[in-house]
C-alpha positions in Angstrom: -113.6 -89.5 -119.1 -112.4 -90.2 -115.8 -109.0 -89.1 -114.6 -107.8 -92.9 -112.8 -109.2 -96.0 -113.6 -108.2 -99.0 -111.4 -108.4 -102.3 -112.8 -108.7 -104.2 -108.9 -111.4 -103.5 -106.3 -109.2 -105.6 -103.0 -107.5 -103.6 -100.8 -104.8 -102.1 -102.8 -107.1 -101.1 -105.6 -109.1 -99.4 -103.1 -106.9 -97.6 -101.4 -105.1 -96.4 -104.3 -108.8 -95.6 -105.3 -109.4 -93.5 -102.4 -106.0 -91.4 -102.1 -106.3 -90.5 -105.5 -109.8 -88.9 -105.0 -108.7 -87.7 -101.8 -106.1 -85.4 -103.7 -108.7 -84.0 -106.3 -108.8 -86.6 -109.0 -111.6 -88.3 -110.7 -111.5 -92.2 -109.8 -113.3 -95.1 -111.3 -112.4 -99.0 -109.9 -113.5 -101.5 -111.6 -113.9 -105.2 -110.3 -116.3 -107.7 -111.0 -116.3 -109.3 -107.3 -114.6 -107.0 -104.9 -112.1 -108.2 -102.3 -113.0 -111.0 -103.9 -109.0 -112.8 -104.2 -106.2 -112.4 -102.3 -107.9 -109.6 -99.8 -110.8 -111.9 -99.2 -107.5 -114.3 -97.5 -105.4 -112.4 -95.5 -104.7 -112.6 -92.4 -103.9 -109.3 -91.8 -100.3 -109.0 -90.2 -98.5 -106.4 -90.3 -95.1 -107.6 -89.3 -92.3 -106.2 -91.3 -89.8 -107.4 -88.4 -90.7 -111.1 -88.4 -90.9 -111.7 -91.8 -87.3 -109.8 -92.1 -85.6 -111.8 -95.1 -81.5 -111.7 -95.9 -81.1 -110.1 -99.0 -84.3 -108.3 -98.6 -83.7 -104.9 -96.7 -85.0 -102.4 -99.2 -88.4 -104.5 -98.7 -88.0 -104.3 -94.9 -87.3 -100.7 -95.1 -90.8 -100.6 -97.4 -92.9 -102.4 -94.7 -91.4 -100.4 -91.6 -92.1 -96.9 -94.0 -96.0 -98.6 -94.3 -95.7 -100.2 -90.9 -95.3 -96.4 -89.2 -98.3 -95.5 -91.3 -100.7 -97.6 -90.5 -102.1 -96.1 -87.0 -103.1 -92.7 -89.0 -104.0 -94.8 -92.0 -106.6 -97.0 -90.0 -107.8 -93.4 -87.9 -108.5 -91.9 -91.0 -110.4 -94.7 -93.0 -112.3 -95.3 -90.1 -113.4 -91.6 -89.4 -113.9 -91.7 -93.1 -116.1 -94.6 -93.4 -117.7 -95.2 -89.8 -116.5 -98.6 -89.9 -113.5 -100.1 -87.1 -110.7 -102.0 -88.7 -109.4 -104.2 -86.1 -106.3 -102.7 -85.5 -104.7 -104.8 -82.6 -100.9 -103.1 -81.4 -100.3 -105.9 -78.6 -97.0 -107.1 -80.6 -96.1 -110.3 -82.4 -94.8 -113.6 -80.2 -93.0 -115.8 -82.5 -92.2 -119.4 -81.1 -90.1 -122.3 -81.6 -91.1 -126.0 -81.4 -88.6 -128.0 -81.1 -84.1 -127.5 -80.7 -83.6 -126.9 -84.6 -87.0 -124.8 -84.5 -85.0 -122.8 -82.3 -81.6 -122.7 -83.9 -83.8 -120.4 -86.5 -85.1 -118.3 -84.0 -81.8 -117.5 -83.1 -80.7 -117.0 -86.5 -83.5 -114.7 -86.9 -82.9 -112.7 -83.7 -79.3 -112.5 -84.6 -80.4 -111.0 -88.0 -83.3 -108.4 -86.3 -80.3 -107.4 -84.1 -77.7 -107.2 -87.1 -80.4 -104.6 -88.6 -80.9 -102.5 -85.6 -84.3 -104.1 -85.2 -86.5 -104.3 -81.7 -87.2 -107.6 -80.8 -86.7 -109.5 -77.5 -85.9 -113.1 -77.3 -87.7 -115.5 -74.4 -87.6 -118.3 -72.5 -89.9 -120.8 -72.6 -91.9 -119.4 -69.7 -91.0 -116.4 -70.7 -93.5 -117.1 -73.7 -96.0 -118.8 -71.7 -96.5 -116.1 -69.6 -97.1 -113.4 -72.9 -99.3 -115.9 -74.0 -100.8 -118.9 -71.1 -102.7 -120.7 -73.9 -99.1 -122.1 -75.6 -98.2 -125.7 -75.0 -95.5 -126.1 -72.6 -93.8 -128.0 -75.2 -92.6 -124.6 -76.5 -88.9 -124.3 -76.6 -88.1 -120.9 -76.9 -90.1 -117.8 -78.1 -89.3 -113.9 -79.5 -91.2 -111.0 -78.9 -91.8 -108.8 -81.5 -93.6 -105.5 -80.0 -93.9 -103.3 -82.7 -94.9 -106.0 -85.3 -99.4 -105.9 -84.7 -102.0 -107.0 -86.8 -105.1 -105.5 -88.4 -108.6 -107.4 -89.5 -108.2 -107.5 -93.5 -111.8 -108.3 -94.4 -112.9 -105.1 -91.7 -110.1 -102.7 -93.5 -111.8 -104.1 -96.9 -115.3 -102.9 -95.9 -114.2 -99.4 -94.8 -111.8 -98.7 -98.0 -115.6 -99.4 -99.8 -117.5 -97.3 -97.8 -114.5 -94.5 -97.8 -114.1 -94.5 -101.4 -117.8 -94.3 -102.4 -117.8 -91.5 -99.9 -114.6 -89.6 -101.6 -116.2 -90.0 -104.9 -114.7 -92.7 -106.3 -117.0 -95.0 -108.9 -117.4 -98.6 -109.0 -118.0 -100.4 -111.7 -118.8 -104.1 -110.5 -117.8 -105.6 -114.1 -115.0 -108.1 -115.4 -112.1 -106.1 -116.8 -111.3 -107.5 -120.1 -108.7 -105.8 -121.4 -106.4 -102.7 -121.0 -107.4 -100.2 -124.0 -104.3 -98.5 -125.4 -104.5 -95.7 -127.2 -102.1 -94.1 -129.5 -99.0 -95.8 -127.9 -100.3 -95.3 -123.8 -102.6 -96.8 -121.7 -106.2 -94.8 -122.1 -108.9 -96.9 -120.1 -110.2 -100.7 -119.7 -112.8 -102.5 -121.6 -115.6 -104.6 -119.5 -116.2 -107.7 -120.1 -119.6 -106.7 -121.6 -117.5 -104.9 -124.3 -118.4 -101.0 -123.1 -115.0 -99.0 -122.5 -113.9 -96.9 -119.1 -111.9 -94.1 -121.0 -109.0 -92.5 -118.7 -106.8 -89.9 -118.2 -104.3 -92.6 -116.1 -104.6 -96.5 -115.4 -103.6 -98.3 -112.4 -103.2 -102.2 -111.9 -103.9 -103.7 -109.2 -105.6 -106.8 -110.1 -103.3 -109.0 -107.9 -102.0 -112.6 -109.0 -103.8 -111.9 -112.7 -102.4 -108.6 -113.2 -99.8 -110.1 -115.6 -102.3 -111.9 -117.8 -104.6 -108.7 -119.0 -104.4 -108.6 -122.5 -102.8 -104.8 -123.5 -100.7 -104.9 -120.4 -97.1 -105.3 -121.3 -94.8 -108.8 -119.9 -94.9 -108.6 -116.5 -93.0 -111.2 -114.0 -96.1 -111.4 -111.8 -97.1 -115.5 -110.9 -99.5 -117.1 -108.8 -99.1 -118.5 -105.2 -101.5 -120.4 -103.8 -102.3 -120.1 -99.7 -104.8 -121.9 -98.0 -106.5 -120.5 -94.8 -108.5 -121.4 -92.0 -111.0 -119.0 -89.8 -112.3 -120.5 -86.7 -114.3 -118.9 -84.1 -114.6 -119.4 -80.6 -111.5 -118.0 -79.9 -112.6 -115.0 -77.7 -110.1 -114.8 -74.8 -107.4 -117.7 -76.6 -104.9 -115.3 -77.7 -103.9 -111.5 -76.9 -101.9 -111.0 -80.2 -100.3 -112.9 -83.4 -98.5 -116.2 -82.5 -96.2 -117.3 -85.6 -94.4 -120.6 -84.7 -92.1 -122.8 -86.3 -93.0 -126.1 -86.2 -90.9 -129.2 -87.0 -89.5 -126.7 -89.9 -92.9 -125.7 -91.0 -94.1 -122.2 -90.5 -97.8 -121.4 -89.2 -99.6 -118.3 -87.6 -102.6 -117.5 -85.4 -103.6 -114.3 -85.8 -106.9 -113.4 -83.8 -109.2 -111.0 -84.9 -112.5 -109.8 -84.3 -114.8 -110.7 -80.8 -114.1 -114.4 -81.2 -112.1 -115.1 -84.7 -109.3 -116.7 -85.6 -107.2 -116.9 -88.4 -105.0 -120.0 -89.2 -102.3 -120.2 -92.6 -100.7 -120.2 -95.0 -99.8 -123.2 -96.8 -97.0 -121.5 -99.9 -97.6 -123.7 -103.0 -96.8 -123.1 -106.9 -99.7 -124.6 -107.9 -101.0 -122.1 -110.3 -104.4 -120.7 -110.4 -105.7 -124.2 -108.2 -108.2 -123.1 -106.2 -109.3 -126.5 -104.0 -108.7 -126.0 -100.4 -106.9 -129.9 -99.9 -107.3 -132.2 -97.2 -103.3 -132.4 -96.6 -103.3 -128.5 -96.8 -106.3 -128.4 -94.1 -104.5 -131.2 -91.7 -100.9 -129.6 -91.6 -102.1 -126.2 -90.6 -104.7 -127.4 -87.6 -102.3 -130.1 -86.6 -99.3 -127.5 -86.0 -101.3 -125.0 -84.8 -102.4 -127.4 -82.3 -99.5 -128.4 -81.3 -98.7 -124.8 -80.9 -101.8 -124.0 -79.0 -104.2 -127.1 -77.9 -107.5 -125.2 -76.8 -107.8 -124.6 -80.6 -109.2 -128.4 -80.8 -112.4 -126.4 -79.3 -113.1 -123.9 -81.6 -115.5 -124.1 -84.5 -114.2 -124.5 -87.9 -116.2 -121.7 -90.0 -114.2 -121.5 -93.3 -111.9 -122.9 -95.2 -110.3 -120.7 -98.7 -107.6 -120.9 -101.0 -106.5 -117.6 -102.6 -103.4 -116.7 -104.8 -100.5 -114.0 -103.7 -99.3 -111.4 -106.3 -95.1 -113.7 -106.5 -92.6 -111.3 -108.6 -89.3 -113.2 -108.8 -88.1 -111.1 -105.8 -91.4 -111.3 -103.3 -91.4 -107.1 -103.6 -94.0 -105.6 -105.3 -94.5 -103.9 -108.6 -95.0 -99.8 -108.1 -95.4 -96.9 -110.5 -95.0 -96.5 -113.7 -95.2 -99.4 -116.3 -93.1 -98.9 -119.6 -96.3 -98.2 -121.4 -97.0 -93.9 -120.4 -100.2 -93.7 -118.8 -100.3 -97.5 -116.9 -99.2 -96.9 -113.2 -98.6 -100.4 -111.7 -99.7 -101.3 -107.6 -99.3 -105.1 -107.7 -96.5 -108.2 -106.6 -97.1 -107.2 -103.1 -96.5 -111.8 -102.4 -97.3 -111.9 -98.7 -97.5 -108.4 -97.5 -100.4 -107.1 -99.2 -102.3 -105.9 -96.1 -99.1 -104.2 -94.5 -97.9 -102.6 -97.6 -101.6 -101.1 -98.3 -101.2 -97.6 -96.9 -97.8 -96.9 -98.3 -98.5 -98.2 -101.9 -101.3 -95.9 -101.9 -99.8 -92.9 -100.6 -97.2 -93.6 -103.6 -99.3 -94.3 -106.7 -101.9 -91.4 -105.3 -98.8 -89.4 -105.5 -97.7 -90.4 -108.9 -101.2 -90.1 -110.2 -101.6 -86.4 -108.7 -98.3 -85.2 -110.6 -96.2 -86.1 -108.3 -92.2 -88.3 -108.1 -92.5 -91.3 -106.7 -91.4 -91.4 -103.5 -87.7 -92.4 -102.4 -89.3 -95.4 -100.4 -91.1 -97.0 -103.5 -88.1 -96.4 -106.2 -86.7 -99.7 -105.5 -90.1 -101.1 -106.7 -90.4 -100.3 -109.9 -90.5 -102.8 -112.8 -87.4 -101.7 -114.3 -85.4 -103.8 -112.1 -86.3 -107.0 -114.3 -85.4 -105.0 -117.5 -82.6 -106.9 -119.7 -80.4 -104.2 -121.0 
């Protein structure tokens, strides 16, 4: 019997995976297709600052705890795996397209300051000169320093080659169901009907974590995101540009030699996984009008993937109301940022340990009914 089992192989799973072993504990992930969903989509920011939200400062102060370890996170998986991550620290620019484009940027900035956050907020050539490749048609910018960025599919592939080094078991097999045991979780069953017995559970099995059978109600929904990678792009941009288009949001976050991420389109579609031609046109043509020399680059991919939505956008962390299921999922759209301290967190909890102060906001007992 194993001491963890992780139902979710993307980048939560895995890290969660390899903390755990990395404090002395047995570790077995299963996942029929790893990094596979959501992971396999992200763009990779890590910008707790610009995606600041009214009403959402315990979440902020989540992301800034994660955001502060992310440097020593990506040192350590990378001396652990031999693999680079793509962690870029050049700051966020967000910009504003047109006068009510800007009216939000200011409300944003005034919110940042309200918070006691660091960001700086630019002039039109101001912005240009952070970034020459904008349009002149640019009405305003922010700058965001300590918001960066981090290639998700690279931090995927190093969490696989860390964990395997650390110990940890994977078990490339479709979780079927959670088996529970005398009235607490106590291992998963594979699709092929043979049984991973353990000591604790975790779930991290993104969007679908609330629809394995065994696992108790859980307020965890689909949302669809569609993407686009392009390459070609060596030399376009130093660092993220988010922009505000007409109303619409889209962001070009670099990556890689030459790469280029495009997204997200935000839809309650379900579990839909067509990439659609309207989804495709409104992120080039804003992104275009954001930054014009991407009419040159090569369109590689195209992907639609589904967030982890709880009725909040916060995740789900620690301890289910079933003993022995330990819950890492709901993480919407900061997956990537909130990796290393939802690890550090569950590891913790797993080990023996409380859950930390930063992650008791998260648990699933705020959507109790007394």
């Amino acid at each position: 019997m194993t001491d963890v089992a992780v139902a979710g192989g993307g980048l939560v799973g895995l890290a969660v995976a390899w903390r755990a072993a990395r404090r002395g504990l047995s570790v077995t992930v299963v996942d029929d297709a790893p990094g596979a969903g959501a992971s396999a989509a992200a763009a990779g920011m890590l910008a707790p600052v610009t995606e600041a939200g009214y009403g959402e400062e315990p979440l902020l102060r989540l992301g800034l705890a994660s955001l502060q370890r992310w440097p020593s996170f990506a040192a350590e998986l990378e001396a652990a795996s031999g693999r680079p991550v793509g962690l870029r620290t050049v700051g966020t620019l967000v910009v504003g397209f047109d006068d009510d484009d800007v009216r939000e940027l200011d409300a944003l900035h005034a919110f940042q300051l309200e918070l006691g956050l660091a960001a700086e907020r630019l002039t039109p050539r101001a912005a240009r000169r952070r970034e020459p490749s904008l349009t002149p048609r640019v009405r305003g910018g922010l700058q965001v320093s300590g918001d960066h960025s981090v290639d998700g599919r690279a931090v995927h592939a190093a969490l696989l080659a860390a964990a395997a080094a650390e110990g940890v078991e994977l078990v490339r097999d479709r979780v079927a169901e959670l088996v529970v045991d005398g009235g607490r979780a106590a291992g998963l069953r594979l699709a092929g009907g043979a049984a991973v017995p353990a000591g604790q559970v975790v779930l991290a099995l993104g969007a679908r974590s609330g629809q394995l059978p065994g696992v108790p109600p859980l307020p965890v929904r689909p949302v669809k995101g569609q993407i686009l990678r392009l390459a070609g792009a060596e030399e376009l941009l130093e660092g993220t540009v988010r922009a505000l288009v007409r109303g619409r949001q889209v962001y070009l976050v670099p990556y890689g030699r030459d790469g280029l991420v495009v997204g997200a389109t935000v839809e309650d579609r379900g579990f839909d996984p067509t990439v659609t031609a309207g989804g495709v046109h409104d992120l080039l043509h804003d992104a275009i009008d954001v930054v014009p020399g991407i009419t040159e680059l090569e369109l590689v991919e195209t992907l639609a993937r589904w967030r982890p939505g709880t009725p909040d956008n916060a995740p789900l962390l620690g301890p289910a109301s079933l003993p022995g299921l330990v819950l890492a999922t709901g993480h919407h759209r900061n997956g990537v940022l909130l990796t290393p301290v939802t690890a550090d967190a569950v590891a913790d909890l797993l080990a023996g340990g409380p859950l930390p102060e930063v992650a008791a906001p998260f648990t699933a007992d705020r959507f109790r009914r007394d």
